[in-house]
C-alpha positions as a printed Julia matrix, in Angstrom:
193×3 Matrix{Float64}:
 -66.52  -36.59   34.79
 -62.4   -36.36   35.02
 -60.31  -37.72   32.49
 -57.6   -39.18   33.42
 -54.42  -37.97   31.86
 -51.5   -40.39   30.14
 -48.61  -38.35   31.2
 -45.87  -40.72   30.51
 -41.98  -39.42   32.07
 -38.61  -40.63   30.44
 -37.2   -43.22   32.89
 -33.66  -42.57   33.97
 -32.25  -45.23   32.05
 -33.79  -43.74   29.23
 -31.79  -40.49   29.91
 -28.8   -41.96   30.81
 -28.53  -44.03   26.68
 -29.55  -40.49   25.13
 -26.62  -38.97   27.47
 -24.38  -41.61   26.65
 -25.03  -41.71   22.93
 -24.78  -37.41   22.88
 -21.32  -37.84   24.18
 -20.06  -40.77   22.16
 -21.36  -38.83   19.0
 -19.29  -35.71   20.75
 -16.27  -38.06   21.42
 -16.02  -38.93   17.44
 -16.85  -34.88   16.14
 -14.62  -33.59   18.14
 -11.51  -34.86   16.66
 -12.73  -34.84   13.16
 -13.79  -31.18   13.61
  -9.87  -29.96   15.42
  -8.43  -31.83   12.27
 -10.35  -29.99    9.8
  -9.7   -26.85   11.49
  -5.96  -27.6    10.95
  -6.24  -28.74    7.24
  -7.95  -25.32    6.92
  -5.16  -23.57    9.08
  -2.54  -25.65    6.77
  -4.29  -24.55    3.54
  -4.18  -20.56    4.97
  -0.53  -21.48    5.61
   0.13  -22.58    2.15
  -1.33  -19.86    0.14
  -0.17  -17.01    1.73
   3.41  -19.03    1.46
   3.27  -19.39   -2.27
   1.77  -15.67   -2.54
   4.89  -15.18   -0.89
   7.38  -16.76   -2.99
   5.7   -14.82   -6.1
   6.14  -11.93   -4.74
   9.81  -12.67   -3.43
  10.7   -13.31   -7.46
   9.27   -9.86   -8.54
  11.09   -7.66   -6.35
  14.04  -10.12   -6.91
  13.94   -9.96  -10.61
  12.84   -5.78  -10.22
  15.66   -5.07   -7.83
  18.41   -7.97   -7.87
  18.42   -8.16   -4.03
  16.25  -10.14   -1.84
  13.22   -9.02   -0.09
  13.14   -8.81    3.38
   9.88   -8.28    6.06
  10.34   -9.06    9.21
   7.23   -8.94   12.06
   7.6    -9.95   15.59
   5.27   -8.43   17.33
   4.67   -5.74   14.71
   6.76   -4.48   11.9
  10.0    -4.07   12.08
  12.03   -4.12    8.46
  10.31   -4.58    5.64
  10.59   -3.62    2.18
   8.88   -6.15    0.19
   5.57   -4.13    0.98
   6.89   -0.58    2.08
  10.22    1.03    2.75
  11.63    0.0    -0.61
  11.76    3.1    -2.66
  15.18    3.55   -2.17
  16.3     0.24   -3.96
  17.11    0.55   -7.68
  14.62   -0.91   -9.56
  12.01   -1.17   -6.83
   8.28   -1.08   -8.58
   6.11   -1.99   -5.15
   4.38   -2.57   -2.77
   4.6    -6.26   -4.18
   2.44   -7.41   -1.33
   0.16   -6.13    1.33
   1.72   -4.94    5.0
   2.34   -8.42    6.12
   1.59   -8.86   10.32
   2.05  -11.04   13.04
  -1.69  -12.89   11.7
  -0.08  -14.62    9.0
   0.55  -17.51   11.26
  -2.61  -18.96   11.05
  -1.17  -21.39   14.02
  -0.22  -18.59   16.12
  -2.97  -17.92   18.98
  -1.15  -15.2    21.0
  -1.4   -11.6    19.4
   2.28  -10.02   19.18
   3.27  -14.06   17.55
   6.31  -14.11   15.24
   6.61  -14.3    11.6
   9.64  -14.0     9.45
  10.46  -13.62    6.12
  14.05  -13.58    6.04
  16.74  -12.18    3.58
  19.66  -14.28    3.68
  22.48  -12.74    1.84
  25.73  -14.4     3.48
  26.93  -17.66    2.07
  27.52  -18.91    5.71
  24.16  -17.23    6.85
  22.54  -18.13    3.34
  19.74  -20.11    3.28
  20.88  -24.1     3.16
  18.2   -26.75    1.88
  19.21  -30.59    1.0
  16.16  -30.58   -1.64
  16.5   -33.61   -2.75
  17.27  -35.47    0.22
  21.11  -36.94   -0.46
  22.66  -35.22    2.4
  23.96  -32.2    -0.33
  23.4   -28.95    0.38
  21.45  -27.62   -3.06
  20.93  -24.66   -1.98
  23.55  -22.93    0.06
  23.6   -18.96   -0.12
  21.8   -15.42   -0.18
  18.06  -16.44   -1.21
  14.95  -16.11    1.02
  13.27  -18.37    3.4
   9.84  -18.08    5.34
   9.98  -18.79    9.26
   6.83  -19.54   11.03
   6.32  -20.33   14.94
   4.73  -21.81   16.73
   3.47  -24.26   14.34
   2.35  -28.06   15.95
   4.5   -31.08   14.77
   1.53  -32.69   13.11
   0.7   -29.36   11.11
   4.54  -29.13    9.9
   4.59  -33.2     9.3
   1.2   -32.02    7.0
   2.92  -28.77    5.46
   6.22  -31.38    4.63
   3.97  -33.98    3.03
   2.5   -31.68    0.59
   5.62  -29.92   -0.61
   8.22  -32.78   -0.17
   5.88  -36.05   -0.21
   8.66  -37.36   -2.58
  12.33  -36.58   -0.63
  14.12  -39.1     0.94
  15.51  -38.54    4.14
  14.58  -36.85    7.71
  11.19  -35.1     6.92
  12.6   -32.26    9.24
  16.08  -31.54    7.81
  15.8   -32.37    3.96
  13.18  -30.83    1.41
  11.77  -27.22    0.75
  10.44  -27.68    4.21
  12.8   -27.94    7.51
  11.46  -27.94   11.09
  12.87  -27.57   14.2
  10.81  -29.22   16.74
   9.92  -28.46   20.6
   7.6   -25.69   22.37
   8.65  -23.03   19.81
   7.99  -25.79   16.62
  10.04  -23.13   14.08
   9.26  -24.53   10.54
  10.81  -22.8     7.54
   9.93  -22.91    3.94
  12.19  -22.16    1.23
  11.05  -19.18   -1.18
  14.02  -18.48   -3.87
  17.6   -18.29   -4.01
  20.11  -19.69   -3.03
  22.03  -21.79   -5.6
């Protein structure tokens, strides 16, 4: 005697709602997972910024001068973290060998990344810090230059350090940002006054 078998198929309206319900699940992760990827990218950003500033105020207060490194593409100046022997006072490295990867927003090898000793008063760093159209600081100091770094990532980067300053969030704070295809955003270190 044969037993007849139950064999029961999905129906293709079946397959279309688990389709449709896959890709409306995919259409709300996608967004939340690209923003946490740039909060994480932002909080990358951050720390090795603030590593940066303490290590900009050693060599400052070891040698009197400001540091300068400078990659684009691979080192090209730098004695913050080699080449520095020859200053008075110089007690380093006071970081590691700092490279075009420090841009976490960067996704071309060879990027650029600047840490930049100002030492002219009309090539100085200038920051309105408090947002009242005054330059506060206007002088030799040192300033961090990332790019390419998204608006929304600098807006985010702004918030945190300047949540408080009135003003154009791109021209007044410890953060300024120049936008377009480059998106250059700078964050004062030390100096300057």
């Amino acid at each position: 005697m044969r037993h007849k078998e139950n064999k029961r198929a999905f129906t293709l309206t079946e397959l279309i709602l688990v389709v449709g319900i896959i890709a409306l699940l995919a259409g709300i992760m996608i967004p939340v997972i690209k923003g946490a990827i740039e909060d994480a990218k932002i909080a990358r950003l951050l720390n090795f910024a603030d590593a940066l500033a303490l290590a900009c105020k050693q060599f400052n207060s070891d040698t009197g001068s400001y540091a300068l490194e400078t990659i684009l593409g691979g080192p090209l100046s730098t004695n913050l973290s080699t080449n520095g022997a020859s200053i008075a006072g110089w007690d380093g490295p006071y970081c590691r060998p700092l490279s075009d990867e420090d841009n976490p927003f960067d996704l071309v090898p060879g990027g650029i990344f600047f840490l930049l000793a100002k030492v002219a008063v009309n090539n100085g760093v200038q920051y309105d810090l408090d947002g009242d159209g005054a330059l506060e600081i206007n002088g030799p100091g040192n300033d961090i230059q990332f790019y390419p770094v998204p608006d929304t990532a600098a807006k985010k980067i702004n918030d945190i350090y300047d949540k408080n300053v009135p003003g154009d969030w791109k021209s007044t704070g410890k953060v300024r940002y120049w936008p377009g295809a480059q998106g250059v955003l700078f964050i004062y270190l030390m100096g300057g006054h």
